[in-house]
N, C-alpha and C positions, 0 to 999 in steps of 0.2 A: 381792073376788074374788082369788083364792090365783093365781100364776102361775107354771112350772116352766119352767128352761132345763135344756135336756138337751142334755151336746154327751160325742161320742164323738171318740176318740183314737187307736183303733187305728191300725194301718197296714192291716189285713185287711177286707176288707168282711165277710166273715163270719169272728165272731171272739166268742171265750168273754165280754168285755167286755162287747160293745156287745149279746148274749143277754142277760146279766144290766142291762145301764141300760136295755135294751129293753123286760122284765118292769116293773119299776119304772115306768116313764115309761106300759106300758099301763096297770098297775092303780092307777097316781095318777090319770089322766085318768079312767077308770072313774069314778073317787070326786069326783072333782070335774069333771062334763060343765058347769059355764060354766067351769071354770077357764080362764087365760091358757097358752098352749105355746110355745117358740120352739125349733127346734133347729138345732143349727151341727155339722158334721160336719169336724174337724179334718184328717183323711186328705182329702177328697174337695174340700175348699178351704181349703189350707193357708193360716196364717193370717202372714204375711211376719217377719221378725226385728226385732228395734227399731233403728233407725239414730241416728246424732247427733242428728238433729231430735227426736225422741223425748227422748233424754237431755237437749236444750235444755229440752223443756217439762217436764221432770222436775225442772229447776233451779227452774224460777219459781217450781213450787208447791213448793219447798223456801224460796225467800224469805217466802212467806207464813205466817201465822202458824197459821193453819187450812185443811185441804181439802177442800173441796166440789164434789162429784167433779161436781155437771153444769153447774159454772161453767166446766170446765177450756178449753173452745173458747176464751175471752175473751181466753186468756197467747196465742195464737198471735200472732204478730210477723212472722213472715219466710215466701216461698212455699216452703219446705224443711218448715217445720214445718206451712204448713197442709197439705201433702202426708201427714204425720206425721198427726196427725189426724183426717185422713179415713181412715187406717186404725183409727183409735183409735174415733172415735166410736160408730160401729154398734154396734160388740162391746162398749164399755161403757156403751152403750143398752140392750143387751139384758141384761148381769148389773145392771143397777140397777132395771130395769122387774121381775123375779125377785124371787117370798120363797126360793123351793127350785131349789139349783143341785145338777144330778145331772152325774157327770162320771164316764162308763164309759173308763175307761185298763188300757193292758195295763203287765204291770213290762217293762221293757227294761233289759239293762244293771243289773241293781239297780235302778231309777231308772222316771221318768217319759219320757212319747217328748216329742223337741226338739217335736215339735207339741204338744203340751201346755203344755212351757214356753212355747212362743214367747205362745201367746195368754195365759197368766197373765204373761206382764214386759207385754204390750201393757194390759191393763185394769188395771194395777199402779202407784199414784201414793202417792208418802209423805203417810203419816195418813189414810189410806183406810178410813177404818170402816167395814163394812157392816152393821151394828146387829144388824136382828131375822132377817137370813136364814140361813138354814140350807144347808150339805154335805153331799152325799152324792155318795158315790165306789163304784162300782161296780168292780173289777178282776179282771184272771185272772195267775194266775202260773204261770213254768213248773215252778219247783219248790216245798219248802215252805218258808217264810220264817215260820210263827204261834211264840209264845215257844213255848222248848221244842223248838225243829228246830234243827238242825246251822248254819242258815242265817239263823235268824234275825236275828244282828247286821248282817246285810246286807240286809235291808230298807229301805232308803233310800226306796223309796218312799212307804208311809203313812208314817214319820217326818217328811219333805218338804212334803208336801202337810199335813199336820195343822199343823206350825209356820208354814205356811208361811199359812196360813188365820187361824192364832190370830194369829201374829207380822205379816201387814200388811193385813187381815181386821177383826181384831177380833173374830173368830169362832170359839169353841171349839166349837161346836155341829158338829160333823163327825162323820158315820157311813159306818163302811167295811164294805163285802159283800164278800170276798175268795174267787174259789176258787182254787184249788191242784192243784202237780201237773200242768197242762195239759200239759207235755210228753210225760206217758207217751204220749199220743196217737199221738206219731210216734215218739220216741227208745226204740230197741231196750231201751237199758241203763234206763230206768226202766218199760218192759213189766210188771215184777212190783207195780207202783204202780196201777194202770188204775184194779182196783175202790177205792183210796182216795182216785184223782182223782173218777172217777163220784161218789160217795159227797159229797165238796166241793161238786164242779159242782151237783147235788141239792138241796143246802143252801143253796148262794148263791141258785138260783132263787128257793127256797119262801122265804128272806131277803128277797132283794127286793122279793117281792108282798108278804110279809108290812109291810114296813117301808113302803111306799107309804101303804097304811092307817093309820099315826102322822103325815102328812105331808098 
């Protein structure tokens, strides 16, 4: 039995993003009605910063020679780090009970939102393979960032998130649905953009369902 975590990131309850991992996360479930679901909503319980404690238990498993990500409970030592911990475990209970981790993020900033990162440094231990599962990142940008746009070298987000999968992951299996343009929506000065944001947003959808169906 296949099992999908789906966690959103936006800051907007309704938001280009969380439409498009929304698409995805329906028509996966469609296809797989015993599959496994869990989902965590990053905006609506944000998910806390890493403290010392954290970084303590970051050490240990850097003493060891190997890590095995559901021994990590055993390094706790002191009531700071089991406090650490109890933030840790749930959330990487649920990305290791997962083959397919879908992850709807808006770009902010060039970049991903601090609630994004915070929960990737919290399930994040050195030698952390995750073998056979698979990424997929659904997102909405407000302008265009695809090769070949004015803006592209500033894309820091899928750059980020891909290295950042493969580099402590072990997972080059990553697939990004992007639409674009969101801001003509509101921003007067990109109005002459609408129909080439539409046109994106359209794509990302029928993307999504479609890519659900490989998954």
């Amino acid at each position: 039995m296949s099992t999908l975590l789906h966690v959103d990131a936006s800051a907007r309850r309704r938001s280009i993003s969380r439409e498009l991992s929304g698409a995805f996360a329906d028509a996966w479930r469609a296809g797989h009605p015993d599959g496994g679901y869990h989902y965590r909503d990053l905006a609506a319980e944000p998910v806390p910063f890493i403290g010392e404690a954290w970084t303590e238990l970051c050490d240990a498993v850097l003493a060891l020679p190997s890590t095995d990500p559901a021994r990590l409970g055993a390094l706790v030592r002191t009531p700071e780090q089991a406090a650490a911990w109890k933030v840790v475990e749930p959330l990487l209970a649920e990305l290791l009970a997962a083959d397919v981790i879908l992850i709807g993020t808006p770009m902010y900033n060039y970049s991903i939102p601090a609630s994004l990162k915070a929960w990737l440094d919290q399930v994040t231990f050195p030698r952390m393979s995750l073998g056979h599962r698979r990424f997929v990142v659904t997102s909405a940008r407000g302008g265009a960032y695809s090769p070949g746009a004015p803006k592209a070298a500033y894309d820091y987000q899928e750059r980020f998130l891909r290295d950042f999968f493969a580099g402590h992951f072990a997972v080059s299996d990553t697939v990004f649905v992007q639409a674009e343009l969101a801001n003509a929506r509101q921003d007067p000065a990109l109005a002459h953009l609408r129909a080439e944001h539409e046109t994106s947003y359209a794509g990302a959808l029928a993307a999504a369902r479609a890519l659900a169906g490989e998954y």
